[in-house]
LOSE-513936 format. One line per field, with one value per residue (C-alpha): chain; residue in one letter; x, y, z. Coordinates in Angstrom, 3 decimals, decimal comma. Layout:
N
chaine: c(A | ...)
residu: c(a | ...)
px: c(X | ...)
py: c(Y | ...)
pz: c(Z | ...)
This chain:
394
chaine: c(A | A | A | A | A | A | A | A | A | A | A | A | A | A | A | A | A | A | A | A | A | A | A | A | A | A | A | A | A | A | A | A | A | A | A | A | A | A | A | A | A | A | A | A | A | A | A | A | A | A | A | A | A | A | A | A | A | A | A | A | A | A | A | A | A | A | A | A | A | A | A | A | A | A | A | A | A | A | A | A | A | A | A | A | A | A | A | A | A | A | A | A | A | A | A | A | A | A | A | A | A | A | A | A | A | A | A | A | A | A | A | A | A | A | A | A | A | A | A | A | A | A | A | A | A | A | A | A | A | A | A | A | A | A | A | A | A | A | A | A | A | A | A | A | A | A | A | A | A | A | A | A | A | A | A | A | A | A | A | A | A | A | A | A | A | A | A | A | A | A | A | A | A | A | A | A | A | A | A | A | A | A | A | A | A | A | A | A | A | A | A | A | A | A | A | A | A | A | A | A | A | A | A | A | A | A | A | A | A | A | A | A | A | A | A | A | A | A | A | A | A | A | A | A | A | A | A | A | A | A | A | A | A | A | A | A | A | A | A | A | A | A | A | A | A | A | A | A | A | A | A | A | A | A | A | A | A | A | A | A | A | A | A | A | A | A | A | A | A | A | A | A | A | A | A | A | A | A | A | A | A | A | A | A | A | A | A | A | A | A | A | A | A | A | A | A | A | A | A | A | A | A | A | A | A | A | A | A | A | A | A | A | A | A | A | A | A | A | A | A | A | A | A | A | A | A | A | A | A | A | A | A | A | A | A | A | A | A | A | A | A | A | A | A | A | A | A | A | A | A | A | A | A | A | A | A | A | A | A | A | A | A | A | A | A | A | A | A | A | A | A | A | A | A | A | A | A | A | A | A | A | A | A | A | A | A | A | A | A | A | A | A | A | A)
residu: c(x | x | x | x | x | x | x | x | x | x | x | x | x | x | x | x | x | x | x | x | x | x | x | x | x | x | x | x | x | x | x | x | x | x | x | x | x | x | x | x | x | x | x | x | x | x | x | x | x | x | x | x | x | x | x | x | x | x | x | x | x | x | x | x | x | x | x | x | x | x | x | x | x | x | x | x | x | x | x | x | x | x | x | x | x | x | x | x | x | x | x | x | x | x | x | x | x | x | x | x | x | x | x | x | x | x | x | x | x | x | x | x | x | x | x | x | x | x | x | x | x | x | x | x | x | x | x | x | x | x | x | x | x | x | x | x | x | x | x | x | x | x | x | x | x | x | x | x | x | x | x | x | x | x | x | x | x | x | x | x | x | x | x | x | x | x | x | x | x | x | x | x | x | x | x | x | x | x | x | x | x | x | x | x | x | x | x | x | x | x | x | x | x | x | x | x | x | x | x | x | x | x | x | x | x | x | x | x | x | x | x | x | x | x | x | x | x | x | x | x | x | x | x | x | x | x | x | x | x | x | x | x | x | x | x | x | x | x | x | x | x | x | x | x | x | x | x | x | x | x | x | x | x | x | x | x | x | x | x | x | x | x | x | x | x | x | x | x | x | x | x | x | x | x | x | x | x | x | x | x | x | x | x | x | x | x | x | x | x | x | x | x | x | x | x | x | x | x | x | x | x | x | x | x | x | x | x | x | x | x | x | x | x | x | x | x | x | x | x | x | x | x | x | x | x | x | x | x | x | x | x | x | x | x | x | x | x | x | x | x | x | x | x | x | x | x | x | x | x | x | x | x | x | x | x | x | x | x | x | x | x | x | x | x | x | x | x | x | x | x | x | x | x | x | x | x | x | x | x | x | x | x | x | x | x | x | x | x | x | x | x | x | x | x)
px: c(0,000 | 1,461 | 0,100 | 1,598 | -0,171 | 0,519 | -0,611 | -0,684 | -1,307 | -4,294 | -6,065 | -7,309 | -10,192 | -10,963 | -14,046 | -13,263 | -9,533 | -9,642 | -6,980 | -5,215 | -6,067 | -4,588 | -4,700 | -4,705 | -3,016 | -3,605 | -2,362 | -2,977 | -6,070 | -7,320 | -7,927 | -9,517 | -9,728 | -9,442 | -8,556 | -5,538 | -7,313 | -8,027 | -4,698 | -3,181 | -5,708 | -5,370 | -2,962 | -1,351 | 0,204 | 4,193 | 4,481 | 2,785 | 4,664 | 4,000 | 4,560 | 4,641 | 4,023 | 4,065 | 1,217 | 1,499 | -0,859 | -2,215 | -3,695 | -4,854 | -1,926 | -1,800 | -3,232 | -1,615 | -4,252 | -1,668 | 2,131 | 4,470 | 7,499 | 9,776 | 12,835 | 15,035 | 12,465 | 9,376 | 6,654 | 8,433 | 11,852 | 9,018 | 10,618 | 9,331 | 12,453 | 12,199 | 8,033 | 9,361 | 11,867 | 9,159 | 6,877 | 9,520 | 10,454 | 6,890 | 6,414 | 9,201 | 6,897 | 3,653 | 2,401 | 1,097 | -0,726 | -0,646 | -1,808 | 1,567 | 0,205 | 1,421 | 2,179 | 0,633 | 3,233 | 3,231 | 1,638 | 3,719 | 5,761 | 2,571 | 1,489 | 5,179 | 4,643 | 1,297 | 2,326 | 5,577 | 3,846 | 0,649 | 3,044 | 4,739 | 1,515 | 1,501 | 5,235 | 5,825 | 7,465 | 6,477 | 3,252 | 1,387 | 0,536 | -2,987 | -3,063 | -2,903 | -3,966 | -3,906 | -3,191 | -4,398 | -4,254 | -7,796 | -7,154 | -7,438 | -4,720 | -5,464 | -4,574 | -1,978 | 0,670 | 3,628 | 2,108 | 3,615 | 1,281 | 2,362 | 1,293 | -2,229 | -5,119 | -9,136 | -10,645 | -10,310 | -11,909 | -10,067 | -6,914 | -8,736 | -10,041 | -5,629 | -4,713 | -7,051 | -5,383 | -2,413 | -3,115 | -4,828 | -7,557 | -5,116 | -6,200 | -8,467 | -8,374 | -8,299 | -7,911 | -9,806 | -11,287 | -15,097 | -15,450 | -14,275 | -15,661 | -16,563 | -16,357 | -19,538 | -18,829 | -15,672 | -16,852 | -19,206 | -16,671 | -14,317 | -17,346 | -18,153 | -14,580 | -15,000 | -12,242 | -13,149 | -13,373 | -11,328 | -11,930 | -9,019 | -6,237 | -10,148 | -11,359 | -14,894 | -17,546 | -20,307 | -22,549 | -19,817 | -19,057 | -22,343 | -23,103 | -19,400 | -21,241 | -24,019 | -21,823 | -20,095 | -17,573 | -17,426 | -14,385 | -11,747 | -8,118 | -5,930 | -8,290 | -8,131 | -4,896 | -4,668 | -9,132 | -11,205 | -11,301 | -14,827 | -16,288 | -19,740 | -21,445 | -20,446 | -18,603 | -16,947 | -15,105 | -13,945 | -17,144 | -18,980 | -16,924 | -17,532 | -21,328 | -22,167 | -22,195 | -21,843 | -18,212 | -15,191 | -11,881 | -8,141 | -6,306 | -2,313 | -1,617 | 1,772 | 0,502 | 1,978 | -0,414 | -3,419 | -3,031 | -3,475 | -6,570 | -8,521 | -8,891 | -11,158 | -13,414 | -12,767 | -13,811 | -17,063 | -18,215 | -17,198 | -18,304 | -14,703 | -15,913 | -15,179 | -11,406 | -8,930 | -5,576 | -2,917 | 1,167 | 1,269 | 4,885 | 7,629 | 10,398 | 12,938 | 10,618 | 13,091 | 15,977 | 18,916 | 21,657 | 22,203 | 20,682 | 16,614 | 14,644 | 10,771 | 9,375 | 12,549 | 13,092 | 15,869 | 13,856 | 14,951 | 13,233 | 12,872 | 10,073 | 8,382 | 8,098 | 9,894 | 10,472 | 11,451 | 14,934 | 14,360 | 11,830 | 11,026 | 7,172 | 6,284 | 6,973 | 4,535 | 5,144 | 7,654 | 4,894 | 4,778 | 1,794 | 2,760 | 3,706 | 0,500 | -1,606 | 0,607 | -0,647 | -4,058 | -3,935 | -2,018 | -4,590 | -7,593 | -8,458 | -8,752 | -6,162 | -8,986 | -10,513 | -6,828 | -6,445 | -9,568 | -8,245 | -5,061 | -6,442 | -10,246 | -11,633 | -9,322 | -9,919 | -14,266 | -13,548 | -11,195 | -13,736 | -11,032 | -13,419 | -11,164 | -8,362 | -8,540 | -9,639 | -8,671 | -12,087 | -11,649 | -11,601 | -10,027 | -6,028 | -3,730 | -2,210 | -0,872 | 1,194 | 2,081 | 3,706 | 4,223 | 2,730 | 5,471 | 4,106 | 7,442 | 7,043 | 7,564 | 6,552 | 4,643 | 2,737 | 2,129 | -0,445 | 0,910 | 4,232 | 7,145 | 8,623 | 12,160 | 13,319 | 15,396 | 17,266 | 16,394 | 18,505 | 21,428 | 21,421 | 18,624)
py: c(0,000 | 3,765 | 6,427 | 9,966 | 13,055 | 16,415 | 18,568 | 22,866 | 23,609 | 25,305 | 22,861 | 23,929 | 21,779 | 22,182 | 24,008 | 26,068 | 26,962 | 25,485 | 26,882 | 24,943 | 21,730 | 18,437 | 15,413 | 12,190 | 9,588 | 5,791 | 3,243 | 6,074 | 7,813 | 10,707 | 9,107 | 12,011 | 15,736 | 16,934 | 20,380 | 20,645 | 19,894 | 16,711 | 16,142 | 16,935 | 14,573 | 11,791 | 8,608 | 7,847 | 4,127 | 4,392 | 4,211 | 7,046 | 9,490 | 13,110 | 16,064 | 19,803 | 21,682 | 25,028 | 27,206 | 26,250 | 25,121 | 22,281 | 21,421 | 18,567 | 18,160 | 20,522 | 18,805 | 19,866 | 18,942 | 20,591 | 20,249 | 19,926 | 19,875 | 20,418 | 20,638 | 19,856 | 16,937 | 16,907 | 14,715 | 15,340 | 13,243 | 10,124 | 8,425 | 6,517 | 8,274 | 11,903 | 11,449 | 9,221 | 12,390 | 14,978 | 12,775 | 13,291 | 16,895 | 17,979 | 16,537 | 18,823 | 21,690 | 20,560 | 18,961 | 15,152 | 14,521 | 15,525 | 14,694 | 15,114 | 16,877 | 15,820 | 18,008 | 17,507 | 15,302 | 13,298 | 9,722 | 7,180 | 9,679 | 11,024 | 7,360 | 5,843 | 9,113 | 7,869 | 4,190 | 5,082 | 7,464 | 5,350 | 1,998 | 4,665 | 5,028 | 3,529 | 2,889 | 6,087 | 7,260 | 11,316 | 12,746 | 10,708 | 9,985 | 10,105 | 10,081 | 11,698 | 14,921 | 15,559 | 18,961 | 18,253 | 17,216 | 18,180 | 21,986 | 25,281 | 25,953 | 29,368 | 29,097 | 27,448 | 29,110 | 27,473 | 24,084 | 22,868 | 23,275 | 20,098 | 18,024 | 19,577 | 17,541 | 16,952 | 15,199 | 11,690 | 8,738 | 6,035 | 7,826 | 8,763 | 5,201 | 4,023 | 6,874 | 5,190 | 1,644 | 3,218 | 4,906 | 1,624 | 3,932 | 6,415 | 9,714 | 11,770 | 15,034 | 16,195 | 19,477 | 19,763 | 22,865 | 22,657 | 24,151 | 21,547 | 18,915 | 15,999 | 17,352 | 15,870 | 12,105 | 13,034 | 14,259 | 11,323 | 8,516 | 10,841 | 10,702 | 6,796 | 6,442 | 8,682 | 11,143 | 15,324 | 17,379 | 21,112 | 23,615 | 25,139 | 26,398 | 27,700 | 29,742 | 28,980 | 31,282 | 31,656 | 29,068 | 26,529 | 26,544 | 26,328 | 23,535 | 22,259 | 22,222 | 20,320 | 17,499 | 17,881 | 19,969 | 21,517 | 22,732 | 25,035 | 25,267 | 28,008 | 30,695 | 33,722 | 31,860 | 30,159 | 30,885 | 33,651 | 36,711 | 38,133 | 40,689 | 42,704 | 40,930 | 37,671 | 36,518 | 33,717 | 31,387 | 33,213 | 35,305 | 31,802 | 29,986 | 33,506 | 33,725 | 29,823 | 29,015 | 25,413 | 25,814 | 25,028 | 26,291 | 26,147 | 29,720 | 30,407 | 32,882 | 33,800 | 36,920 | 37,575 | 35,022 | 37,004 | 40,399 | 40,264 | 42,658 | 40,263 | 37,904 | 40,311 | 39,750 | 36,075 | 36,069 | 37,967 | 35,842 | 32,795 | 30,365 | 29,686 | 25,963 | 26,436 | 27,417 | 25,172 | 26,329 | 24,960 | 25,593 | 24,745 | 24,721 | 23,955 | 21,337 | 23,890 | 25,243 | 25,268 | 23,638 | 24,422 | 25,230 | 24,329 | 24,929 | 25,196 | 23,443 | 23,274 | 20,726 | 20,087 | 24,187 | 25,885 | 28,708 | 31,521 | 33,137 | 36,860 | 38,912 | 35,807 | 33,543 | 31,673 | 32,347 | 30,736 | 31,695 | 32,091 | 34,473 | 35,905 | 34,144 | 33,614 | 29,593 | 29,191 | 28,758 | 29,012 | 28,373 | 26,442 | 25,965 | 26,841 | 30,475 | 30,252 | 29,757 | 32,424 | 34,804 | 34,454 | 35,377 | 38,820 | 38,811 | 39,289 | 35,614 | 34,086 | 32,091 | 29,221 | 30,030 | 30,103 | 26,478 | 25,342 | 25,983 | 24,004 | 21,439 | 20,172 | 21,862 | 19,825 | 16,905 | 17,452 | 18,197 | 15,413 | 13,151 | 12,155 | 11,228 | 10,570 | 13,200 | 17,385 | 17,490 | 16,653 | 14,375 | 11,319 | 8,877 | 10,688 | 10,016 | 11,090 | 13,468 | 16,737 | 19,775 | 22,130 | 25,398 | 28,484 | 32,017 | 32,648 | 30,155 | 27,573 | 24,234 | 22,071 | 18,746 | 17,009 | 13,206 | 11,466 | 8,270 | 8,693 | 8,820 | 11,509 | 10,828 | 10,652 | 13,896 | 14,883 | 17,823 | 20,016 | 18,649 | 20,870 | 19,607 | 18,936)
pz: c(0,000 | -1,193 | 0,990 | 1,128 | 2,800 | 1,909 | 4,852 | 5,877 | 2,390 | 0,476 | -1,542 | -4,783 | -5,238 | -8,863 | -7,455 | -4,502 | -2,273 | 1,017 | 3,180 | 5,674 | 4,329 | 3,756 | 1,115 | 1,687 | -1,508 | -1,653 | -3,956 | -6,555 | -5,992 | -3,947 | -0,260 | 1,858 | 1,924 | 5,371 | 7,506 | 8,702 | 12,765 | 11,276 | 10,492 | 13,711 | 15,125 | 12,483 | 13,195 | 9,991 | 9,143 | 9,917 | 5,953 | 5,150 | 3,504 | 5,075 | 3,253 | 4,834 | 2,053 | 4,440 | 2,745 | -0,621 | -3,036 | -3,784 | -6,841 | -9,621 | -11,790 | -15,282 | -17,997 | -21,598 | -24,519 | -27,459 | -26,662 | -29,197 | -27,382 | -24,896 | -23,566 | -27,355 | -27,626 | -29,823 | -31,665 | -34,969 | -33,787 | -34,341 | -31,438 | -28,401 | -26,161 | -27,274 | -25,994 | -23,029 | -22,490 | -22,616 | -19,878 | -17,534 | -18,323 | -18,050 | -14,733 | -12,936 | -14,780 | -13,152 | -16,393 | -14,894 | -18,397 | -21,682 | -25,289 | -27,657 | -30,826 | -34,346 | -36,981 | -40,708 | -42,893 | -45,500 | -44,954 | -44,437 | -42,093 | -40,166 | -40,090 | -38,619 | -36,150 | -34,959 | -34,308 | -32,795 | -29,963 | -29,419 | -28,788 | -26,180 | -24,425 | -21,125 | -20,586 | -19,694 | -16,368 | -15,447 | -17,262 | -18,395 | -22,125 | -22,678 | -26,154 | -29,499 | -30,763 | -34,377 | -35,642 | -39,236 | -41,755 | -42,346 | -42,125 | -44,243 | -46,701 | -46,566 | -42,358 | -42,090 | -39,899 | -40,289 | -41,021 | -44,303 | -47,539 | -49,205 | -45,622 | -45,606 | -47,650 | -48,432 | -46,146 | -46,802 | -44,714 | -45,907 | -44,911 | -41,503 | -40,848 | -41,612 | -38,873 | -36,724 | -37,109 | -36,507 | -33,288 | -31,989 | -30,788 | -28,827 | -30,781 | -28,460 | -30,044 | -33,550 | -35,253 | -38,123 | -40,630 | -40,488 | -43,881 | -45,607 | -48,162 | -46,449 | -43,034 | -41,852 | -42,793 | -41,227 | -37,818 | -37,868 | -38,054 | -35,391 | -32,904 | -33,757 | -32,180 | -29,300 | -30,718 | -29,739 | -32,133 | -32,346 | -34,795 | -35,914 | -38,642 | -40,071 | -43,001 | -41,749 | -42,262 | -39,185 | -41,173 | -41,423 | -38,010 | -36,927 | -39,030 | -37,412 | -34,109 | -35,257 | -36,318 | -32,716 | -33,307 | -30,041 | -29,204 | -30,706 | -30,933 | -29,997 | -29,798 | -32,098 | -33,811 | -37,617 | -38,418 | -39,840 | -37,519 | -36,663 | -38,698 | -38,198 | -41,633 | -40,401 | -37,424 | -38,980 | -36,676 | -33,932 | -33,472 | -33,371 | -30,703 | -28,685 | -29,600 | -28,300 | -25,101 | -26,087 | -27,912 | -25,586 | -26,634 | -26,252 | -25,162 | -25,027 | -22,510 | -23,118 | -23,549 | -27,339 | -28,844 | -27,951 | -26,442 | -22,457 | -22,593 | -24,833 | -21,735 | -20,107 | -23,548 | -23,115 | -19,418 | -20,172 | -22,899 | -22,185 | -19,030 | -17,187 | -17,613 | -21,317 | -21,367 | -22,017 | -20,999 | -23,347 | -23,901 | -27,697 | -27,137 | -29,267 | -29,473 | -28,241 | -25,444 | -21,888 | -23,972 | -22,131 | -25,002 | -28,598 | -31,970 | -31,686 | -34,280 | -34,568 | -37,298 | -39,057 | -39,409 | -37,477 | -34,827 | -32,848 | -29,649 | -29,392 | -28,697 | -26,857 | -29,282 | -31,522 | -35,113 | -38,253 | -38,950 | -42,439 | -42,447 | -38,769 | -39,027 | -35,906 | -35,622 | -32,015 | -27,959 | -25,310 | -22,595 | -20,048 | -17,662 | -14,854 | -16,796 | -18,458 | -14,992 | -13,228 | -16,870 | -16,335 | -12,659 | -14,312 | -17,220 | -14,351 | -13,812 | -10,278 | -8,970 | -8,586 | -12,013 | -13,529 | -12,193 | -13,672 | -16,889 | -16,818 | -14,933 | -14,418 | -17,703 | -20,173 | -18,063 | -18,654 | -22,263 | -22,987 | -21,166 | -18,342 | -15,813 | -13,016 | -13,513 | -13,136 | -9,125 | -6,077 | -5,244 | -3,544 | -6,198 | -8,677 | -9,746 | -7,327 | -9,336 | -7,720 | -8,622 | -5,370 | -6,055 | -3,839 | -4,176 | -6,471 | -9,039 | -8,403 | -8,744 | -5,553 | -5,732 | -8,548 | -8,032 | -11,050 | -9,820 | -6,489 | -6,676 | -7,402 | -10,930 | -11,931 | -12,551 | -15,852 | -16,930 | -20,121 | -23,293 | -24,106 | -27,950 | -29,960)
């Protein structure tokens, strides 16, 4: 039996801060909830493992449902060690899950990719791998960031239903353009196999996202990034995922991907429930030294962001979400509602019942950190990982 209690802390619930609390982990799961009286009245096993953390914070571990990279490792190396490396480097950043995201590329690579991290899944030993997101290759040409043109195609369900073999049904989320031919028999097959839906790298007009959310498309990805901006004669894509209460979506607070004063929009028209806090970071994201390559393209980081060294186009994220929680709290969001975004709201819209709060029952995964947003101690299924230093080479 593994028990470990972390006492003198404030618990962030996922729902409410409880202050001088303590948290009780067995064999995995969330044990007990209990004030800190309790504690001092409680007799504990002699194995239990008890942890002061002296007024910090305790929350659900961070949840990252569109990651890249980090740390000079990335999805695109298409190897079980470089996702392996990034499961451990996430977990000294708070990170106790999170769904690697795959670039667009051409078949046989993007397929290899898929196999490769879904046979990881599972043998991993910090964050845990919960499974695939695809960033394409169902998106706009005309949005494409700095997703490569030749990788991007029509929707095609054969090609969908060979991704699907591949991932041996580890791809939860999927980033798709709603305008596109086919999208309907599309979104029908992806909800057949219980994979969620994001809207995203979009040229959608308002009707094509609203027909999107019919087919259950119901959440969005990176917010006011890579789709049709709103305009007064027709909203288009990001007008609709503000308009409907129903639409979820993904935000980067870095603060450079969407200005800092747009979040008080984005907390006025849109139910905290509904935000998805997400990193988006790159390959090179925390790497200690070396060259910095994003996607096969050499990057460099100025101005907060990387860029393609060829051309200065913004290339995406240096985030992390710890930095991103610690934003939001600067951006006007509560410390509790800040939380709820990196942790219990990608949990409800990934459908991960038992992760995102600290509920008895639910994984015993936990991320303290101090009123200085630091990291102190991170449980992954009830135990501390191995920790791992950034990579000073790609």
């Amino acid at each position: 039996m593994s028990l470990i209690c972390l006492h003198n802390g404030v618990v962030l619930t996922g729902f409410a801060a409880m202050e001088k609390c303590a948290v009780l982990l067995e064999d995995g799961k969330v044990a007990d909830v209990f004030s800190e009286r309790r504690f001092e009245q409680r007799r504990f096993n002699a194995d239990t493992e008890i942890i002061d953390v002296q007024g910090a914070y305790i929350a659900s571990g961070f949840i990252d449902t569109h990651i890249h990279g980090f740390g000079g490792f990335g999805t695109e190396d298409g190897s079980a060690e470089s996702l392996f490396a990034m499961s451990r480097l996430l977990a000294a950043y708070g990170v106790t899950a999170f769904n690697p995201t795959i670039y667009p590329a051409q078949e046989e690579r993007l397929l290899q990719t898929v196999r490769t991290i879904a046979a990881a899944v599972g043998h991993e030993d910090g964050a845990r791998i919960m499974g695939l997101h695809l960033e394409g290759p169902f998106i706009s040409p005309s949005r494409l960031g700095v997703q490569r043109p030749e990788t991007v195609r029509a929707v095609d369900i054969p090609f969908m239903e060979r991704l699907w073999e591949a991932a041996e049904g580890h791809i939860v989320n999927m980033t798709v353009a709603p305008e596109l031919k086919g999208m309907r028999e599309l979104a029908l097959f992806c909800i057949k196999k219980g994979i969620v839906l994001q809207a995203g790298h979009t040229d959608a007009k308002y009707e094509n996202m609203v027909e999107g959310m019919q087919a259950g498309i119901l959440h969005a990805t990176h917010l006011f990034n890579a789709m049709s901006r709103m305009e007064h004669r027709n909203p288009n894509a990001v007008g609709a995922i503000l308009i409907h209460p129903e639409m979820s979506c993904e935000i980067i607070a870095d603060g450079f991907h969407v200005h800092p004063d747009l979040f008080k929009l984005l907390m006025r028209d849109k139910a905290i429930d509904r935000i998805v806090l997400v990193t988006d970071s790159l390959k090179p994201t925390e790497q200690a030294g070396g060259p910095l390559f994003a996607n096969g393209e050499e990057v460099v980081f100025h101005d907060g962001l990387f860029h393609r060294k060829i051309d200065d186009v913004i290339a995406g994220s240096a985030l992390t979400m710890i930095r991103g929680v610690k934003n939001l709290v600067s951006f006007g969001f509560s410390l509790e509602d800040a939380i709820k975004t990196a942790n219990f709201n990608p949990a409800h819209v990934m459908r991960y019942t038992e992760k995102g709060a600290i509920i008895p029952g639910y994984d015993a995964d936990i991320t303290v950190f101090d009123q200085d947003f630091n990291i102190q101690t991170v449980i992954i299924n009830g135990r501390r990982p191995r920790r791992l230093s950034p990579s000073p080479l790609v």
